[in-house]
C-alpha positions in Angstrom: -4.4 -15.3 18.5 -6.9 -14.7 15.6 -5.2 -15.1 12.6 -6.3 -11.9 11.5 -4.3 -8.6 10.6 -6.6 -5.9 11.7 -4.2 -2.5 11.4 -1.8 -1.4 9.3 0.2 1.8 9.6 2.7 3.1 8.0 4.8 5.5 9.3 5.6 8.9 6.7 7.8 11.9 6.3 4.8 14.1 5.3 1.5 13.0 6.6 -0.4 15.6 4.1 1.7 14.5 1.0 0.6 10.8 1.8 -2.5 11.5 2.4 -2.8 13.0 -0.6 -1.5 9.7 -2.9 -3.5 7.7 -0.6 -7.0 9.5 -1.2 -6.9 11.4 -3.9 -4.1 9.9 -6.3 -5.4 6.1 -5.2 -8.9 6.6 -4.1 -8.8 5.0 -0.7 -11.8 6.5 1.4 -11.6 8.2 4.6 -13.2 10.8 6.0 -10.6 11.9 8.3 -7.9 14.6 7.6 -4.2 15.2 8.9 -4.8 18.1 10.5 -5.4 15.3 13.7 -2.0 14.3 13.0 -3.1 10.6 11.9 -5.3 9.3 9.2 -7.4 6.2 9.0 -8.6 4.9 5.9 -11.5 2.1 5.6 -10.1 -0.4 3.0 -11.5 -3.6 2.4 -10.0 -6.2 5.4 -7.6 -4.2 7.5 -7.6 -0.7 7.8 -4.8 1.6 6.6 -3.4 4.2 9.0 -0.7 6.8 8.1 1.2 8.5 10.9 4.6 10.6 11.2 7.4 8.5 10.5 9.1 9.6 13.9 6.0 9.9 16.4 5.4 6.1 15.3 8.9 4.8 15.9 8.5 6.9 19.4 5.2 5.1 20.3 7.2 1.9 19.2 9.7 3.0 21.6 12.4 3.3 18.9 15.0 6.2 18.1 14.9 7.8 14.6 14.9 10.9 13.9 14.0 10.6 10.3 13.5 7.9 7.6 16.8 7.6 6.4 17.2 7.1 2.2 13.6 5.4 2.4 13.6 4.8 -1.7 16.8 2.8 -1.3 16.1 0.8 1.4 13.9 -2.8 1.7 12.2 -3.5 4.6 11.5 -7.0 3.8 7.6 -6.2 3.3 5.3 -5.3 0.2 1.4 -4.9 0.2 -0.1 -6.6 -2.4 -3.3 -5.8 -4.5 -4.8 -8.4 -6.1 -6.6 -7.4 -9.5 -9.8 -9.6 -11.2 -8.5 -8.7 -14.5 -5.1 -8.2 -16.3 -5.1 -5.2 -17.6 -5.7 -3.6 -14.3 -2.7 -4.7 -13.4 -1.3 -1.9 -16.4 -4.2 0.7 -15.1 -3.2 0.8 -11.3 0.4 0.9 -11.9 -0.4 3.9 -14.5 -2.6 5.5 -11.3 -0.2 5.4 -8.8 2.5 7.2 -10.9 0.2 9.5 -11.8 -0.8 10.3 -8.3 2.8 11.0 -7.4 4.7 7.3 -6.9 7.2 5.7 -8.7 6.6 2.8 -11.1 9.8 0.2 -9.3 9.4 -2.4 -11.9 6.9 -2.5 -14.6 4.4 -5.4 -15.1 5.5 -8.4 -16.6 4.7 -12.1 -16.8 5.7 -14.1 -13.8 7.7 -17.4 -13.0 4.0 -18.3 -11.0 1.6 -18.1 -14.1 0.4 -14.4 -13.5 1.1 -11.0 -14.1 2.5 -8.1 -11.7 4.4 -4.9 -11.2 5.4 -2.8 -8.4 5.3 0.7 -7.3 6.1 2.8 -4.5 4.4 5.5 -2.6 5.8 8.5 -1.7 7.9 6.9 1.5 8.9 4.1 -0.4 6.9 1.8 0.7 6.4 -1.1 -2.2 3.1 -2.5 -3.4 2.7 -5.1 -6.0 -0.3 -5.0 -8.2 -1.1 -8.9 -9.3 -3.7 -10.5 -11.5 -3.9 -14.5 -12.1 -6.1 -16.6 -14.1 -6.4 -18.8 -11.3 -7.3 -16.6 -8.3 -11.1 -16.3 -7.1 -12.9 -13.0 -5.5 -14.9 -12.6 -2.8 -17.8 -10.4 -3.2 -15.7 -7.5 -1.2 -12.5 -8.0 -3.5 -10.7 -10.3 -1.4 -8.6 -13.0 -2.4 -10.9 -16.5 -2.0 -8.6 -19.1 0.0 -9.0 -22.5 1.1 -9.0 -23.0 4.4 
């Protein structure tokens, strides 16, 4: 196997309310709508789809009916965005509460030398928003690492 992630999708309660915080709370780009019943967007590295909470745990082959308590539960996962500057950190956390998520914990200083907070989307899912002195960009805006 490539060690590559080439998909990621998240399964939602409301496809039009997510796709709503995804494109036009967060600016991700697509130029798809829900009215297909999925959405793709084109982020840098993997792509982002969103699709109905139960329709994916269907096509997973998995029983739910709906996603139980989703603020109060962890999946084990986060998404991470990586930031070249600090304040960033501050100014993405701002625009995703703006855009309808909730600021989980606000950015601080970390035991690793940088600088991060986390919010979550509408479903709950968690994202971290990180900046450290140390990290490198690649042109795109991904995360330079040593192979």
């Amino acid at each position: 196997m490539e060690p590559r992630i080439s998909v990621i999708t998240l399964g939602v309660a409301d496809l039009n309310r997510s796709f709503r915080f995804y494109k036009d709370g967060l600016g991700f780009p697509t130029k798809m709508t829900p009215d297909g019943g999925i959405v793709l967007f084109a982020t840098t590295g993997a792509r982002m789809f969103l699709y109905p909470y139960t329709k994916l745990a269907e096509d997973v082959g998995i029983s739910a009916k709906s996603q139980v308590d989703a603020e109060h539960r962890f999946a084990g996962i986060t998404f991470g965005h990586c930031v070249r500057k600090k304040a960033l950190v501050d100014q993405v956390l701002r625009q995703a509460q703006v855009a309808g998520g909730k600021i989980v914990k606000q950015a601080k200083e970390t035991a690793w030398g940088g600088y991060s907070g986390y919010f979550s989307d509408p479903d709950g899912y968690l994202w971290e928003v990180a900046y450290a002195d140390q990290w490198a960009f690649n042109p795109d805006g991904s995360l330079k690492v040593d192979e």
